[in-house]
Backbone bond lengths (Angstrom), bond angles and torsions (degrees), N, CA, C in turn:
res aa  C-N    CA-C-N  psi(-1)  N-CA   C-N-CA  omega(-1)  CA-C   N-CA-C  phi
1 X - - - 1.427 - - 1.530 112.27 -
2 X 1.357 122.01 -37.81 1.187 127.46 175.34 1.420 110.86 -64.17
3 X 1.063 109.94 -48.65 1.621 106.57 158.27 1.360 154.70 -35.80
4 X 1.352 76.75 -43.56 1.873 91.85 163.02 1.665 104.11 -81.47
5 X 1.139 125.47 -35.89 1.479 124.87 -153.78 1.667 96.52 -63.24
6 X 2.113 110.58 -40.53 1.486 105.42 176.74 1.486 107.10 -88.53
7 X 1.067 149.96 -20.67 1.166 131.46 148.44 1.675 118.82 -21.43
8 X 1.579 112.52 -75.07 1.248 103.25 -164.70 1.839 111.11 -76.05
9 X 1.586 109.21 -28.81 1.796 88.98 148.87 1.091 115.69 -48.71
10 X 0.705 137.98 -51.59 1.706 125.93 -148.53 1.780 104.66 -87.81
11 X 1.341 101.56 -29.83 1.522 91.58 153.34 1.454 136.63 -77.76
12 X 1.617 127.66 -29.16 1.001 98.13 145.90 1.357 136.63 -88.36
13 X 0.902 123.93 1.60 1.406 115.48 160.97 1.651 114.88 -49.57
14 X 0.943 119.02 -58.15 1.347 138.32 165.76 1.788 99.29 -31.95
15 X 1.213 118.75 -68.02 1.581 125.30 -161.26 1.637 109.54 -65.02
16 X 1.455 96.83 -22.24 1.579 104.77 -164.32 2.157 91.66 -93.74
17 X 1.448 106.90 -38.08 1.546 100.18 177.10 1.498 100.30 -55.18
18 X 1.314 121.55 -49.69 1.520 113.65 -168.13 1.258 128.94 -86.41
19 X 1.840 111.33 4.04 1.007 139.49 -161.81 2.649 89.58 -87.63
20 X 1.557 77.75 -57.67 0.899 101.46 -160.01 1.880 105.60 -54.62
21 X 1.456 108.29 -44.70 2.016 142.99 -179.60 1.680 77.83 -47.08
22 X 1.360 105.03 -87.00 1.689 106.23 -153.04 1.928 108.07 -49.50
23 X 1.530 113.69 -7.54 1.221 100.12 -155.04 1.453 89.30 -78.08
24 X 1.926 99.05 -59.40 1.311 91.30 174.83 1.294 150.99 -62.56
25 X 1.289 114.75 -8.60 1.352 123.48 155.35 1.467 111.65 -46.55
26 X 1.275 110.86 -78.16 1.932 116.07 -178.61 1.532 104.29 -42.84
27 X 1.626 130.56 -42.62 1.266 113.98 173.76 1.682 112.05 -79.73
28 X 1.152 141.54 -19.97 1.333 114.78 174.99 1.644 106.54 -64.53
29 X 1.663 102.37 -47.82 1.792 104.97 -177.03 1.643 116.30 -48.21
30 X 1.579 107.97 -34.30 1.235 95.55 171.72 1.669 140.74 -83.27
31 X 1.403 101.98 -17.26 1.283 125.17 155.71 1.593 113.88 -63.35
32 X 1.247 123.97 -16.88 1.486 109.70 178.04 1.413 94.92 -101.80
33 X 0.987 137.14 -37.98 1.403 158.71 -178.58 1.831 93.51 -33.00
34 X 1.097 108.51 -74.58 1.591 147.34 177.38 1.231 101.63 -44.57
35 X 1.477 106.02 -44.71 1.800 95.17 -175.13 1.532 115.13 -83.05
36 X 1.999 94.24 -28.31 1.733 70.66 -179.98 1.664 112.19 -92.32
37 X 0.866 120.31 2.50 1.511 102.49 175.51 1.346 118.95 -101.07
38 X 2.062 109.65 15.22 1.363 120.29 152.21 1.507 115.10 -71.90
39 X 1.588 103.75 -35.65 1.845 110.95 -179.93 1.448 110.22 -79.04
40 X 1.721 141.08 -32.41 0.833 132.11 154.11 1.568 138.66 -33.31
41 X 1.711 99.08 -66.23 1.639 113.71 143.17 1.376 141.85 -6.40
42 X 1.651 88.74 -50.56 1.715 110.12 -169.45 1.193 96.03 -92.03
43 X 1.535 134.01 -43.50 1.362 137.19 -162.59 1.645 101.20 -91.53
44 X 1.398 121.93 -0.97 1.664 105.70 178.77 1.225 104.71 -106.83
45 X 1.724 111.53 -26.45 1.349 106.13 164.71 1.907 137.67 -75.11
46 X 1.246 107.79 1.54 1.456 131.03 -172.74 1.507 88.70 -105.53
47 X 0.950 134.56 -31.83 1.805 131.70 171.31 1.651 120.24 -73.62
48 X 1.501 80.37 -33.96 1.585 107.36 171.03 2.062 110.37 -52.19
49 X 1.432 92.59 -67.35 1.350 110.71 -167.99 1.837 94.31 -65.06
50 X 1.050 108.85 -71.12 1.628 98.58 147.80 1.397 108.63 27.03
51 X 1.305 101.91 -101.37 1.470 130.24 -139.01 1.504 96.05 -82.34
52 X 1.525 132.23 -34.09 1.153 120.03 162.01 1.519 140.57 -53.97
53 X 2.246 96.79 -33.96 1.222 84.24 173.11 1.740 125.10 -90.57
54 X 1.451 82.08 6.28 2.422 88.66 167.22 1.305 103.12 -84.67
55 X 1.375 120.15 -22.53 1.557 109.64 179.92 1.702 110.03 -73.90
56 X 1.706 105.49 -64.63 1.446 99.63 168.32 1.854 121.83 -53.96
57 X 0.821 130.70 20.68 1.606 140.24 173.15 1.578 102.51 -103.41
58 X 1.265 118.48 -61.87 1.094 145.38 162.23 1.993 124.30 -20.57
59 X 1.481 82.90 -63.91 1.622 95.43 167.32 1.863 116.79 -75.00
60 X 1.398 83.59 -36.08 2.096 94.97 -176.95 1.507 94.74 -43.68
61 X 1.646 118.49 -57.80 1.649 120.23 -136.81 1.566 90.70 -93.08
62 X 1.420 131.13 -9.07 1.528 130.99 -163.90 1.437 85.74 -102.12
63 X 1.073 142.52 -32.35 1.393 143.04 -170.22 1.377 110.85 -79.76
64 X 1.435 114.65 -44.21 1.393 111.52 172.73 1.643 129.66 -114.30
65 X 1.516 94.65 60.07 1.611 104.46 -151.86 1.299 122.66 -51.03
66 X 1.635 106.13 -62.19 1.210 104.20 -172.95 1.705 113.33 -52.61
67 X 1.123 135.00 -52.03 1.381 160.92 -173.87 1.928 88.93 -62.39
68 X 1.276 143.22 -12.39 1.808 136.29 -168.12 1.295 68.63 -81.69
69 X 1.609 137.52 -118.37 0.787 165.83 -129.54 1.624 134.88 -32.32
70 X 1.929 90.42 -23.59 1.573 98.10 167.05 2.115 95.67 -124.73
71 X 1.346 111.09 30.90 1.566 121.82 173.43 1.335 121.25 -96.15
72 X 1.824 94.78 -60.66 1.617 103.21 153.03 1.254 159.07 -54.55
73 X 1.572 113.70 134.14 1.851 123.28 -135.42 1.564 85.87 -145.63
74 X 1.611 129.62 119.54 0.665 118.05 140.73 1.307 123.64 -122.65
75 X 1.996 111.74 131.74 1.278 101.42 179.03 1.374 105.70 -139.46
76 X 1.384 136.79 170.34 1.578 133.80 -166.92 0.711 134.11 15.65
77 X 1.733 120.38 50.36 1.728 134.67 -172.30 1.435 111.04 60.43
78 X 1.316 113.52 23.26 1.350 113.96 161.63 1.584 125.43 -124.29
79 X 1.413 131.48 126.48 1.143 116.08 -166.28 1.919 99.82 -100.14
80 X 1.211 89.19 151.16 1.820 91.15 -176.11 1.634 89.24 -120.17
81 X 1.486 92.73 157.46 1.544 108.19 169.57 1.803 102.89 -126.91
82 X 1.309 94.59 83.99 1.613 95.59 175.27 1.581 103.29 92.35
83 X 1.139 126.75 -117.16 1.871 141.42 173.50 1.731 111.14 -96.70
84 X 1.629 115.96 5.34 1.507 116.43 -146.73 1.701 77.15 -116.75
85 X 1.403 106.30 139.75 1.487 95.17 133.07 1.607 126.73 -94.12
86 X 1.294 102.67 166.85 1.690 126.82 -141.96 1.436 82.45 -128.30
87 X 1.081 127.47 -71.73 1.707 108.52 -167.91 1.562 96.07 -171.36
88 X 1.443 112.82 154.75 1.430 112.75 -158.04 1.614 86.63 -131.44
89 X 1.834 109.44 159.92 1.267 131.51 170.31 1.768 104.46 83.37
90 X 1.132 120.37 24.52 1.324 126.76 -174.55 1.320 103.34 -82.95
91 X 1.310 121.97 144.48 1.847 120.26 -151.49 1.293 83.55 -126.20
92 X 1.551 148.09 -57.86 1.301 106.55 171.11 1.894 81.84 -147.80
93 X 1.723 94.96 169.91 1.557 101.09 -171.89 1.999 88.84 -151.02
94 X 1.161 98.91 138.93 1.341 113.96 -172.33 2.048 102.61 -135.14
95 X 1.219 107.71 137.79 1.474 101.57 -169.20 1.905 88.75 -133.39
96 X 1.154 89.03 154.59 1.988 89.30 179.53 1.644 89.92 -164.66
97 X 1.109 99.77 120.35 1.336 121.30 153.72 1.477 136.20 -96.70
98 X 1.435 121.94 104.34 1.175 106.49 -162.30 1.787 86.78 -137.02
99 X 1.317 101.09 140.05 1.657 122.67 178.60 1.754 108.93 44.31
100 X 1.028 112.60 -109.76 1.752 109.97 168.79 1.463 109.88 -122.81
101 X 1.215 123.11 42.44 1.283 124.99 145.89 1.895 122.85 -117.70
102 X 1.042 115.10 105.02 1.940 105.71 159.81 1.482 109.82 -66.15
103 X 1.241 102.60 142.43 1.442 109.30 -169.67 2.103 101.78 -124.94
104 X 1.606 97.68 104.91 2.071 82.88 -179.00 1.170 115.46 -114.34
105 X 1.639 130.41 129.42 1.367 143.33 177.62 1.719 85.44 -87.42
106 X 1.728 104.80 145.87 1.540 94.80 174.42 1.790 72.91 -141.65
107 X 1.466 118.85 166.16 1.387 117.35 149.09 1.765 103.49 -140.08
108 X 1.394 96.86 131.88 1.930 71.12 -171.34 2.019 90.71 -120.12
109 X 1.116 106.23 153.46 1.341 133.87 -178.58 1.954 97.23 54.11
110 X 1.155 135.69 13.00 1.448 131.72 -174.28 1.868 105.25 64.58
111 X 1.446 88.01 21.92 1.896 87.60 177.73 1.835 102.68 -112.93
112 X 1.418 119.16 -38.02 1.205 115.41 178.49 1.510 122.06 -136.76
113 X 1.308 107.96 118.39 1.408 111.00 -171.21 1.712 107.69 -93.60
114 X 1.493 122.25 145.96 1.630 117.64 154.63 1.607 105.80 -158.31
115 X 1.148 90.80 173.97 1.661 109.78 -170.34 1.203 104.11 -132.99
116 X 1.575 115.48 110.59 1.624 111.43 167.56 1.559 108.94 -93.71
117 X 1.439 122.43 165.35 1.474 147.67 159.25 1.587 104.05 -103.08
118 X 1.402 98.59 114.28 1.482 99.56 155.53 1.357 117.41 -125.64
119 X 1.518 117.14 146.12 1.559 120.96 175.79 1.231 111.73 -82.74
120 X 1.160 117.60 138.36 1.848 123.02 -173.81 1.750 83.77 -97.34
């Protein structure tokens, strides 16, 4: 009888060590789990903001066309529109005007590159 009594201690003891192994396993995995799709988050929304301020750039220079083309200044990763800045951290910006089209390469932070067409 005593026998059985440490048997089934000793089995659960056993169930509760491995009870305990698998738990923490699933919580470390989910804690990393958690962290990276906190850094994802952060990094889709900074691409995000991104992309708004090439869009609002975008509308500025299409809005004031004729007048973009002798406005635009780019100097130390910053583009100016006239005395204003226009948008900052811009990694490189190339403008070409050829016949009645301006043609703009922008890349801003080395995260998002585009090229607009505008009709003069």
């Amino acid at each position: 009888m005593k026998c059985k009594r440490k048997q089934k201690k000793a089995s659960s003891l056993f169930e509760l060590i491995l009870v305990i192994f698998v738990s923490s396993i699933v919580l470390i995995y989910t804690f990393v789990f958690t962290k990276e799709l906190y850094e994802t988050q952060i990094n889709n929304e900074k691409i995000a903001s991104l992309k708004i301020d090439l869009n609002s750039t975008k509308i500025i220079i299409g809005k004031n066309l004729p007048d973009s083309k002798n406005k635009l200044n780019y100097d130390g990763n910053t583009l100016f529109y006239g005395a204003n800045i226009l948008l900052k951290n811009v990694t490189s910006f190339t403008m070409q005007n050829s016949s009645n089209i301006l043609d703009i390469n922008i890349t801003l932070e080395n995260k998002i590159s585009q090229t607009w067409k505008f009709k003069l």
